[in-house]
N, C-alpha and C positions, 0 to 999 in steps of 0.2 A: 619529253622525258622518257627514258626506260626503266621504265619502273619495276616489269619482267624481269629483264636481265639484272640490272642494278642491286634489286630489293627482292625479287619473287613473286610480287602481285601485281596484280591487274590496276587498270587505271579504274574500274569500279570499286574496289579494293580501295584506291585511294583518295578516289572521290568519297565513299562511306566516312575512313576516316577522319579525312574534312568535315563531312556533317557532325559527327561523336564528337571533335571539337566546337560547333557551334559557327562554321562557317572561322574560325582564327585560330589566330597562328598560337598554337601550346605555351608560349610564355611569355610576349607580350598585348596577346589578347587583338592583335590590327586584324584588322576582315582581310583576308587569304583572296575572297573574291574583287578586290581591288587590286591585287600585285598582278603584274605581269608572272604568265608562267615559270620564266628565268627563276622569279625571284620566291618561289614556292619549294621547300626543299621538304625529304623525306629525311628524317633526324634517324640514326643506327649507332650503335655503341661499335666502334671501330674496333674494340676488342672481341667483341662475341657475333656481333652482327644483329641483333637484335634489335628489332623497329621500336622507336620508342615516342614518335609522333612527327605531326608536317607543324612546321616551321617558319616563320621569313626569314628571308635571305640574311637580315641583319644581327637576328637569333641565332642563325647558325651557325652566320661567321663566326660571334661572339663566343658561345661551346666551343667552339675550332681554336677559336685564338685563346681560352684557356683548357684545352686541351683535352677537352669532356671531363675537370680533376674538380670534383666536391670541394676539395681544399683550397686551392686558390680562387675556386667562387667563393668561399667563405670567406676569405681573405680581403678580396676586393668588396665584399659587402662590409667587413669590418674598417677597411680602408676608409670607405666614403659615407659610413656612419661619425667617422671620427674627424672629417673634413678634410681627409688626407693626412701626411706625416712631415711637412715642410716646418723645418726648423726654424725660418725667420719668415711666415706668414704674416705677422702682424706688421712686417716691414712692407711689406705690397699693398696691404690694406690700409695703412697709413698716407702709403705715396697716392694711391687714389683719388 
């Protein structure tokens, strides 16, 4: 990983902040010491650059794929509070 170039710190730098997490990943909590390094990512606001914690791989795609936007995480939490929005679910639930 180039963590220098990439991000500006050090791999001790980014070993610390692993520990300040508790050894896991900033938002679904998996121990960081069990991913492969591939799959260990340093999390930055692609707008400002600003580190904002280490990651797994599937955390960050997830931020990536909604685009770092508060608002459509809100959205998709309000999505799958609500069990999604399919107009004829109970027809699937029936064929079952």
């Amino acid at each position: 990983m180039k963590l220098r170039k990439n991000y500006g710190i050090t791999p001790e730098q980014h070993k610390r902040q692993i520990a300040g997490q508790g050894g896991k990943c900033a938002i679904c909590q998996c121990g960081l010491a069990d991913l492969s390094p591939q799959s260990v990512h340093v999390d930055h606001c692609h707008a400002s650059g600003t580190l904002r914690g280490v990651l797994c791989g599937s955390c960050n795609v997830g931020l990536g794929s909604f685009r770092d936007s508060e608002q459509f995480l809100l959205r998709a939490i309000t999505y799958l509070r609500a069990g999604g929005v399919w107009i004829h679910a109970e027809t699937f639930r029936e064929a079952a």
